[in-house]
N, C-alpha and C positions, 0 to 999 in steps of 0.2 A: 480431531483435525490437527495437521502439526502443522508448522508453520517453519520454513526453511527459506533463510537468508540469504543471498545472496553477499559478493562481498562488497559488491556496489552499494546493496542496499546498505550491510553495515556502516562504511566510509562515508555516505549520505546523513547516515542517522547520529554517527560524532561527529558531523561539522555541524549541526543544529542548535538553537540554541537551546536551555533547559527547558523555559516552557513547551516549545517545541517537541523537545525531547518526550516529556509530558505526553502533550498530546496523541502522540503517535504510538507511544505505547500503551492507552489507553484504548487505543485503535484497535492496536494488535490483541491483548486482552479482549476486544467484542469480539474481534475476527475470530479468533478463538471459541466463543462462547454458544453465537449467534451469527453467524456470515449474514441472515437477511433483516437484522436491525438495520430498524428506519434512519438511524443516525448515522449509518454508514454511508446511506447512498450507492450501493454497488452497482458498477455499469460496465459495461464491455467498451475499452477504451473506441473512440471513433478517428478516423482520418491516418490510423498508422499500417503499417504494413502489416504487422503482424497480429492475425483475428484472435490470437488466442490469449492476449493482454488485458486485463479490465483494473477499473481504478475502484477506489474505496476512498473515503474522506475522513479524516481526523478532526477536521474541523474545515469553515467553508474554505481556508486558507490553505491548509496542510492534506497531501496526500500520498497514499500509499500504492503504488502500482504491483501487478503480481499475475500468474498463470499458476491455472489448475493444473497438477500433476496425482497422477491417480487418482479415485474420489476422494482418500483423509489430506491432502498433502497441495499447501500452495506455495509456493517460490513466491519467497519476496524480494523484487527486482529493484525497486526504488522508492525513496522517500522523502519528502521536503517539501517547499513552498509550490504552491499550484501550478506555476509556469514553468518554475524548472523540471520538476515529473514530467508535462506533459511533453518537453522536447527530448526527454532523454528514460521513456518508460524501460 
């Protein structure tokens, strides 16, 4: 699986704070590993326009938004605190 950034998502990921920062790349290491680890929670975002969005959790607080692009390859679109992800996936 590779895992491909956006630049949103980067610019998201250095305003974070460390722990934060932690977090999320703890994330991306399972996404990596195991996309259907139970500690991710992976869902297909709800209420946005666009279907092909799903979010992932780094913790209950922090998360990671992204779309599948071929079967190895996810775009990672955004990441940070739970309400900001969810207005701006």
């Amino acid at each position: 699986m590779n895992l491909i950034p956006t630049a949103r998502f980067t610019k998201a990921l250095s305003k974070l704070d460390p722990e934060s920062k932690i977090v999320i790349q703890k994330a991306m290491s399972l996404m990596l590993e195991d996309l259907n680890h139970p500690s991710l929670r992976v869902k297909k975002m709800k209420g946005y326009h666009n279907p092909k969005i799903w979010e992932t959790s780094g913790n209950m607080d922090l998360r990671i938004t992204f779309e599948f692009r071929k079967p190895d390859q996810l775009i990672l679109r955004n990441c940070g605190h739970h309400d900001d992800t969810l207005d701006r996936p």
